[in-house]
SEVO-314035 format. One record per residue (C-alpha): residue in three letters; x, y, z. Coordinates in steps of 0.05 Angstrom, whole numbers, padded with zeros to 5 digits, always signed. Layout:
ALAXYZ
...
This chain:
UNK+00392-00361+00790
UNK+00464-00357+00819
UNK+00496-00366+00742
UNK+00448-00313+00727
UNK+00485-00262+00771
UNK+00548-00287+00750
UNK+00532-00272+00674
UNK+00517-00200+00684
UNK+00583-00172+00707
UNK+00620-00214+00662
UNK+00577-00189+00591
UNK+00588-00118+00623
UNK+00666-00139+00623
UNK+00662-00165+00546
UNK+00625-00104+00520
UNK+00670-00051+00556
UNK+00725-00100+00515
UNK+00691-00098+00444
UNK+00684-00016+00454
UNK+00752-00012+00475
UNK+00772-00053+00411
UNK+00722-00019+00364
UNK+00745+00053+00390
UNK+00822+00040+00400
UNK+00809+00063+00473
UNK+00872+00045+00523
UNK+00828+00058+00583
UNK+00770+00017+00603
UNK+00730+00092+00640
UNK+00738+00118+00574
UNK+00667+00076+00569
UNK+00631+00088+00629
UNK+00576+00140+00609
UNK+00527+00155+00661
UNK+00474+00117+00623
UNK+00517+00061+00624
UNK+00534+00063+00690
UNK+00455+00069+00705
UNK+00443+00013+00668
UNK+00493-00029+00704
UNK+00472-00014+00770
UNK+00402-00029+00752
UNK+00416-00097+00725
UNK+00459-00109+00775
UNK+00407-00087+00829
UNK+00355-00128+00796
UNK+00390-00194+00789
UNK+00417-00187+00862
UNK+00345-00199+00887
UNK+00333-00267+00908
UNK+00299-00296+00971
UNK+00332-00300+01043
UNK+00337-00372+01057
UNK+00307-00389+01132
UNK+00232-00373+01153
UNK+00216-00307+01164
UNK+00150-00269+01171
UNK+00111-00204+01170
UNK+00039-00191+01189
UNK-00003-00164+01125
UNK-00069-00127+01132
UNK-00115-00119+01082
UNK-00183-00105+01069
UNK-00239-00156+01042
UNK-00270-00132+00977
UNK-00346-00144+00987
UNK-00349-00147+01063
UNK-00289-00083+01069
UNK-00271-00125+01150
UNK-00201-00122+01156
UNK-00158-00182+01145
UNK-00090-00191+01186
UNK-00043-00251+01166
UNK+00025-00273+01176
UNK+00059-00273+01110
UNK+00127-00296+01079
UNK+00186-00246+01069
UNK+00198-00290+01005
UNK+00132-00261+00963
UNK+00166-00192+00969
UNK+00230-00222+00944
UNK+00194-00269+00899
UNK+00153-00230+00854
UNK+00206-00177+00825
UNK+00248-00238+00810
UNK+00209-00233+00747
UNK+00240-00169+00726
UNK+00300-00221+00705
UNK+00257-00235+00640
UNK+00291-00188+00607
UNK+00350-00233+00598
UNK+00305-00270+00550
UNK+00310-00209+00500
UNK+00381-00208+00504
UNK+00390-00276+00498
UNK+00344-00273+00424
UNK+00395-00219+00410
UNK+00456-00265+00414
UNK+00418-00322+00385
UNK+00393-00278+00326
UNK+00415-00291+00257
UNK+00406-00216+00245
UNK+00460-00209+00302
UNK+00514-00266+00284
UNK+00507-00262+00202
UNK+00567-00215+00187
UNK+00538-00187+00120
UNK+00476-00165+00161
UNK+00527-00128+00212
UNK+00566-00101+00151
UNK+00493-00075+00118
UNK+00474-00049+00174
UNK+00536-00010+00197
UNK+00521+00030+00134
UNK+00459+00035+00142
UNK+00482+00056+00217
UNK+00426+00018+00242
UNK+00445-00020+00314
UNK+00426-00080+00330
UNK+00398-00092+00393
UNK+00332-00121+00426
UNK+00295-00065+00399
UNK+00303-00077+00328
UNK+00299-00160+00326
UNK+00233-00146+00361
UNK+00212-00104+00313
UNK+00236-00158+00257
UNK+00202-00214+00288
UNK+00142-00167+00292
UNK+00153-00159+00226
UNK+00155-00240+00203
UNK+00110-00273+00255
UNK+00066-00226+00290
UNK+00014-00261+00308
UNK+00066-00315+00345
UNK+00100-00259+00382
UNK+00032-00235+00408
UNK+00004-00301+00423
UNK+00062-00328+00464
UNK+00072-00259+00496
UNK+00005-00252+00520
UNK-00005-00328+00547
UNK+00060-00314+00575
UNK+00031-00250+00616
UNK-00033-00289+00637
UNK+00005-00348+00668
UNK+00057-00304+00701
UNK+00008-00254+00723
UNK-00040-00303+00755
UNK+00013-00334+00787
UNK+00027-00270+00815
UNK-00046-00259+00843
UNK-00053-00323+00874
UNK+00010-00314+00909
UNK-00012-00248+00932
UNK-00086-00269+00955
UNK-00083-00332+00979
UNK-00068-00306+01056
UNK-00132-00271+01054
UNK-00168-00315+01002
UNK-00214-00347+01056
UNK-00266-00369+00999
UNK-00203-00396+00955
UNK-00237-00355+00893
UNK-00176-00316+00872
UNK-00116-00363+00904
UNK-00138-00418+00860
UNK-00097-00413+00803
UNK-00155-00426+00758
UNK-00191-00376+00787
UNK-00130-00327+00790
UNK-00130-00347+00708
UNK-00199-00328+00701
UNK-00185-00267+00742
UNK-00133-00238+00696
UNK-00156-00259+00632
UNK-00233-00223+00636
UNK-00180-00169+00654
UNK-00136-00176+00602
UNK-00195-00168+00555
UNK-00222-00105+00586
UNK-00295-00145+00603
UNK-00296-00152+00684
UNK-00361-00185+00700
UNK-00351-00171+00767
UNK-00356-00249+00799
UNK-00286-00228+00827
UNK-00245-00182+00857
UNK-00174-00181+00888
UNK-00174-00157+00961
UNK-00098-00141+00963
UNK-00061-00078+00939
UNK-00008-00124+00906
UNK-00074-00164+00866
UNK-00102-00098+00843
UNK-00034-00080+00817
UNK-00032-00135+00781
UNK-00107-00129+00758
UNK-00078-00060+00737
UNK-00022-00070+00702
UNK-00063-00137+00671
UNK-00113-00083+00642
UNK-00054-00042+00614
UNK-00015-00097+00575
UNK-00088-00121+00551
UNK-00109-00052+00516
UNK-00030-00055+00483
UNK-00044-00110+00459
UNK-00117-00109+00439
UNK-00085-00047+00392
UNK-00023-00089+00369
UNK-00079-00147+00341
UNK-00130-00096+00309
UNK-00060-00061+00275
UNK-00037-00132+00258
UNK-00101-00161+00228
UNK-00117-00091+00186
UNK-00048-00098+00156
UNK-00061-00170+00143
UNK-00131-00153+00109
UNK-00090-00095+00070
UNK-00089-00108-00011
UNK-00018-00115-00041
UNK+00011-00073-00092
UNK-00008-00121-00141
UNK-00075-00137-00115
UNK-00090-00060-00114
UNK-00067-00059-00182
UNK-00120-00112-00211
UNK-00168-00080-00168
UNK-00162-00020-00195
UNK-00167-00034-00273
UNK-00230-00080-00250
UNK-00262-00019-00220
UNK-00249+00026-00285
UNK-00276-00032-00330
UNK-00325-00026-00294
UNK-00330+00051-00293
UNK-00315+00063-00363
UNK-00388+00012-00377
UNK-00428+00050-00338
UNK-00412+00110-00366
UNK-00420+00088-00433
UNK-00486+00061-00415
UNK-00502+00120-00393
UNK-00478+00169-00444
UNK-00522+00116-00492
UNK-00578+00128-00453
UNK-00569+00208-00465
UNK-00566+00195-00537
UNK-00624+00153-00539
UNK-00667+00190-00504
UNK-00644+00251-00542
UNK-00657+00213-00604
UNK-00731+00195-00584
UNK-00747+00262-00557
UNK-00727+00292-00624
UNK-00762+00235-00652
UNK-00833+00251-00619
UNK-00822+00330-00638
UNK-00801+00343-00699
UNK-00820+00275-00741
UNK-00882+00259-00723
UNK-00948+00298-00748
UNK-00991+00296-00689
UNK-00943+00312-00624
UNK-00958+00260-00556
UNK-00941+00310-00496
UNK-00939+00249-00443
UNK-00888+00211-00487
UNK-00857+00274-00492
UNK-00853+00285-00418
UNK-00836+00210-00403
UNK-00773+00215-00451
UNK-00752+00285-00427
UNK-00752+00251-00353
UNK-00709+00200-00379
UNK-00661+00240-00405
UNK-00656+00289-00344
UNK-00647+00215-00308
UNK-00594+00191-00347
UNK-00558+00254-00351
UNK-00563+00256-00269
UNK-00540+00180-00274
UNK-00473+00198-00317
UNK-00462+00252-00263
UNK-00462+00210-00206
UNK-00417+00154-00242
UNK-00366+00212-00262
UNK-00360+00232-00197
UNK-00318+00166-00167
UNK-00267+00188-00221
UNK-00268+00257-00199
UNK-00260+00243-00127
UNK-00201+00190-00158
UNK-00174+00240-00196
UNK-00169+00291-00141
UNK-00143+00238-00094
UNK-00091+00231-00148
UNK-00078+00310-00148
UNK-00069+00310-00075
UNK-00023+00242-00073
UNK+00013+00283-00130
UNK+00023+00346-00082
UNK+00047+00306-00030
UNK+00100+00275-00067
UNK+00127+00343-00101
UNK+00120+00371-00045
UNK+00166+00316-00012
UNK+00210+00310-00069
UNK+00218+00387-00063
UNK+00241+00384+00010
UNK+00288+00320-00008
UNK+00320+00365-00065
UNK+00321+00430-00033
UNK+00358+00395+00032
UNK+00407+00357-00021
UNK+00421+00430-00053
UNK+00438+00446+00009
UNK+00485+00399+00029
UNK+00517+00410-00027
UNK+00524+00481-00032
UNK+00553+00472+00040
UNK+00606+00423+00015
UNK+00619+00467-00044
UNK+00627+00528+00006
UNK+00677+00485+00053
UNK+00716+00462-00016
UNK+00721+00534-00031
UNK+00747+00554+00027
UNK+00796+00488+00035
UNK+00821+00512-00042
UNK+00833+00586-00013
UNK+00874+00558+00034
UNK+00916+00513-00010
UNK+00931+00565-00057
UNK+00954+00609-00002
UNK+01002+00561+00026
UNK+01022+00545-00045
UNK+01036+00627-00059
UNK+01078+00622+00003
UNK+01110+00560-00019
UNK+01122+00595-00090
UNK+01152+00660-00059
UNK+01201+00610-00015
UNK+01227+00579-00077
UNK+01228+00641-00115
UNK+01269+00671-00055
UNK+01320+00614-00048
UNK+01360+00622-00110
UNK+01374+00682-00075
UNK+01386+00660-00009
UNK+01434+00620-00041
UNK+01475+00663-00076
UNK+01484+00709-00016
UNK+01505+00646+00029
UNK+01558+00631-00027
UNK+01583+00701-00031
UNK+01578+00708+00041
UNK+01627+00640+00044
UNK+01675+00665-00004
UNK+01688+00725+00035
UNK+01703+00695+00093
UNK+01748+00646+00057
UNK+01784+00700+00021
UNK+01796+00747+00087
């Protein structure tokens, strides 16, 4: 952990370096924002914490979960100076930043400078989230359960008596029926630190509950081209059903006339029977028109959304450039101004000139 500590001040020394390079700066304060500064004193605070070597103690009370006695133990100094240790993890971002591809490929620096995008932690996080997200989410999580129920059993096994949640299997199986937001109940923590944990546990668990239901919905998503062949199989289909149906209308249209007009002897129950058909099939080729309504309207609505996007886009782009046209106006103005004055100067000089000659011969002829 000592190299640790040693790294921080000295990446603070290289980046105050590259922004004094990048920004022609002679001074190195010319970089020190507050937020910077914040952000150095926090790292610095955070990898200064590391246990005092010797034995020292501290008496801990706490309170027994099913029994509520009080429990008073002699506890290490180290566990407080233990546990935030973990806060160093955050090296392991930066280190994926430096190690990145993204990061050390100079044609993705130069794209991305115009794209002014920055690269840091943030967006290689996003990009592995991106390509592998069911990795990231995987080894993050079993990475929070192990550290986590490290942290518990460290925390209860003073006042543990029944060595339920100091085992570390038990401290596992603790944190993980938290982690999935079940809690049978079969255990509790007794400490303020465990049910911090618990706490925080329960946090990180519903983040990432949401993070795999977002994943595996974008997973189950059709593609462009998928959506495309699904599409023209649904109005095959469409475009059958309503010819079935509009061949049903004539048909039944056909025997109804049929049973009416060219027979001598009229059958009212056929009739009827063919006259409920047709009402049927006509109710039929309603109901299978409507899906292409409702697609059509869908369409209408996706259609107004995009004009009225488009109409935003161009409006702000006539903008801007009425804007630049006003400030190109006005840099013209100027021009020709200094240009008139420039004109009148040279028009004037010839005679400037002439009066400086005259003026000379004067004084050489007196």
């Amino acid at each position: 952990m000592g190299g640790r500590n040693k790294t921080s001040p000295w990446c603070v020394f290289v980046f105050l370096q590259l922004f004094m390079v990048d920004n022609g700066a002679d001074d190195w304060r010319i970089a020190m924002t507050y937020e910077r500064i914040f952000f150095i004193v926090l790292e610095l605070l955070v990898c200064a914490i590391h246990p005092i070597p010797g034995q020292y103690v501290f008496t801990w009370t706490a309170r027994l979960a099913f029994t509520y006695t009080p429990s008073v133990a002699d506890a290490d100094v180290d566990i407080i100076l233990s546990i935030p240790m973990f806060l160093r993890l955050y090296l392991i971002g930066r280190v994926m930043l430096l190690h990145s591809k993204l990061f050390t490929d100079a044609s993705s620096r130069s794209i991305g400078a115009l794209n002014k995008i920055n690269f840091n932690t943030r967006f290689v996080m996003k990009t592995l989230m991106t390509i592998c997200p069911g990795t990231v989410l995987l080894v993050f999580s079993i990475s929070s359960w192990i550290i986590a129920a490290w942290t518990v059993r460290v925390c209860e096994r003073y006042h543990d008596k029944q060595e339920v949640t100091s085992n570390f299997l038990g401290a596992m199986w603790l944190i993980s029926i938290t982690f999935l937001s079940i809690g049978y109940g079969d255990m509790v923590p007794h400490t303020y630190c465990g049910k911090g944990v618990c706490l925080l546990t329960g946090i990180m668990g519903a983040g990432c509950t949401a993070l795999v239901v977002a994943v595996v919905a974008r997973k189950l998503e059709l593609t462009k081209a998928e959506k495309h062949v699904h599409n023209f199989m649904m109005d095959t289909q469409l475009c059958k059903r309503v010819k079935n149906t509009a061949a049903n209308v004539l048909r039944e249209t056909w025997l109804i006339y049929k049973h009416t007009k060219l027979v001598k002897k009229i059958d009212h129950a056929k009739v009827r029977k063919h006259q409920r058909k047709f009402l049927q099939a006509i109710h039929q080729s309603a109901l299978r028109l409507l899906p292409v309504n409702l697609t059509s309207n869908q369409m209408l609505d996706r259609y107004r959304t995009y004009s009225s996007a488009t109409q935003n886009v161009m409006y702000d782009l006539v903008s801007e450039l009425q804007e630049r046209s006003e400030e190109l106006d006005k840099r013209i103005g100027t021009l020709e101004e200094k240009l008139d004055s420039v004109t009148g100067s040279l028009q004037a000089l010839p005679c400037l000139i002439s009066q400086a000659i005259t003026q000379q011969q004067q004084e050489f002829l007196d």
